[in-house]
N, C-alpha and C positions, 0 to 999 in steps of 0.2 A: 625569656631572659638571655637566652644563647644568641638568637639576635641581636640584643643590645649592644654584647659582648663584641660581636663580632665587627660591627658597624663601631663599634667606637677603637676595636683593634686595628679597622681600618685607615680613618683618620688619623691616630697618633703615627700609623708607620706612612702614611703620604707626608703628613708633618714635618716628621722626622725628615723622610729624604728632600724633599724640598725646600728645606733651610737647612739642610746639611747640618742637622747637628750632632751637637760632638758629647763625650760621654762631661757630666759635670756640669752643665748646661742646665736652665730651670724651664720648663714648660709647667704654666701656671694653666687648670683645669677648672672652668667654672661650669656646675651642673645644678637646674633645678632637675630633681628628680619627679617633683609633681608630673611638669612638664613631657618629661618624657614616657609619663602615664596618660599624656592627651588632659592633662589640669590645668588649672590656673596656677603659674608658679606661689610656692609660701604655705600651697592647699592641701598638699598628699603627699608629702614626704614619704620614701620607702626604701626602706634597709635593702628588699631585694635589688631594689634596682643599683645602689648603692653598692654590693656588693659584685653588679657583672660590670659595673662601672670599673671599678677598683682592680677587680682583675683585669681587664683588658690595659687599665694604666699598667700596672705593674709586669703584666708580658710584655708590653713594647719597652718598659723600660729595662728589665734585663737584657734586651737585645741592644738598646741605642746607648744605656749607662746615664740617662740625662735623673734631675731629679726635679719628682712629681711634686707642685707646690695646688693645694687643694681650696680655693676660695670658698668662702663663708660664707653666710647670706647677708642681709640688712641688717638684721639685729645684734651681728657683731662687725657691723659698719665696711666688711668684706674683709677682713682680717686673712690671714693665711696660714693654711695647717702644711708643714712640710715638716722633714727629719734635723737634727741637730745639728749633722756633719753639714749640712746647704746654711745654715743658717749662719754657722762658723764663719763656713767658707766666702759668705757674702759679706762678713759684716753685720747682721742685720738683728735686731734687738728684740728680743722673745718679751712678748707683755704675757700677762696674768688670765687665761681666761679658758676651759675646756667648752666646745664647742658639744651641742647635744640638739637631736633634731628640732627639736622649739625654737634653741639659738644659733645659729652657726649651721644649719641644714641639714640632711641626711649623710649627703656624701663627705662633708668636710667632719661631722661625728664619727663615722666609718673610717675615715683616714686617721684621725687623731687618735682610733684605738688599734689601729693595726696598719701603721707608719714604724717603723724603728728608732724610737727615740723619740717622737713627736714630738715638737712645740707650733706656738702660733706666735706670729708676727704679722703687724699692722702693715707692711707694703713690703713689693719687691717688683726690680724690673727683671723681669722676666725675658729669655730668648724669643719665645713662640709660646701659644698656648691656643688652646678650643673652650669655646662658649656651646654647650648643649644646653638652650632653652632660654638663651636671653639674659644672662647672667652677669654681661656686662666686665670683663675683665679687661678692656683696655688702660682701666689706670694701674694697671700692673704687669704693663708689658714694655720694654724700655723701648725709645723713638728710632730709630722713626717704625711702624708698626706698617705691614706692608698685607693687607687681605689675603690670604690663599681661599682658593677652593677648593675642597675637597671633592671625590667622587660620590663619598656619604652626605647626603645633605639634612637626613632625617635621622635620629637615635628616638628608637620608638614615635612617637608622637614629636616631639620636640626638633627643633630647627638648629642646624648646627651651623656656626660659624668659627671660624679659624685666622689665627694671625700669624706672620714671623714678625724679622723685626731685622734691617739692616742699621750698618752705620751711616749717621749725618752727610748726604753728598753739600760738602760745602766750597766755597771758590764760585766762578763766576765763565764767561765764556770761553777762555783759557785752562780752565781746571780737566785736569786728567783724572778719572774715575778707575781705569783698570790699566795694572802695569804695562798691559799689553798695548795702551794706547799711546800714541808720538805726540810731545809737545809741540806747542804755537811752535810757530818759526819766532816772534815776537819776546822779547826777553824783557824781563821784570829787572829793576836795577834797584 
């Protein structure tokens, strides 16, 4: 379990510095737990794992300040378990439902009882977030979502993948992307 721990304390702090994120910021966390027991995700859910999971989220977040949004499994259509104060602070609208490892998976059970205030809401875009095991959380990560790789590629058994997420480059061959860069000579009227 300390390995789990550490390997997934990994990833959240490359995450972290590589999209530069800032305290208040959502990193949305999908985990099958089966998975990361070397299972077929949905098949072995497990509180232990569940719980070095949970820690390793919650030391990187007392260092970064972002807050931890914990996706759900299928059977509550991916829903998301995070604190009150993110919820607020998004906007985003709490439906009716506790998450228990049958419905809503091990780790999103484990967050929803020792989160600060817990509730669950149906979507959020998300800054960045990590998939351990196949989890599938890009429909909760806002666009454009940009792959990182991490130096952890494996949490236990299970394959990890990572996203950030920049703003829309939009405009056309004349468009400046960074301050730092000199317009066309060519002037728009």
């Amino acid at each position: 379990m300390q390995a789990i721990r550490e390997g997934a304390e990994t990833v959240l702090r490359e995450l972290a510095a590589a999209g530069q994120l800032e305290a208040g910021q959502l990193v949305v966390i999908g985990t099958s737990t089966s998975e990361v027991l070397g299972r077929h995700i949905g098949t072995s859910g497990s509180e232990a794992v569940a719980v070095s999971l949970y820690a390793a989220v919650d030391a990187v977040r007392q260092e970064v300040g972002f807050y931890p949004v914990f996706q759900c499994c299928e059977h509550l259509n991916r829903a998301l378990v995070l604190n009150r104060e993110a919820m607020q602070r998004y906007g985003l609208e709490q439906v009716s439902v506790v998450p228990v490892p049958k419905a809503g998976g091990s780790m999103a059970a484990y967050a929803y009882k020792h989160l600060q205030d817990a509730v669950v809401v149906e979507t959020v875009q998300a800054h960045a977030g990590i998939d351990i095991g196949g989890t599938l959380i890009g429909m909760h990560l806002k666009r454009v979502a940009v792959p990182f790789r991490p130096s952890v590629r494996q949490i236990g058994e299970a394959h990890v993948q990572a996203a950030l997420t920049r703003p829309k480059l939009i405009g056309g061959a004349r468009a400046v992307y960074a301050a730092e860069q000199q317009p066309s000579e060519e002037h728009c009227d």
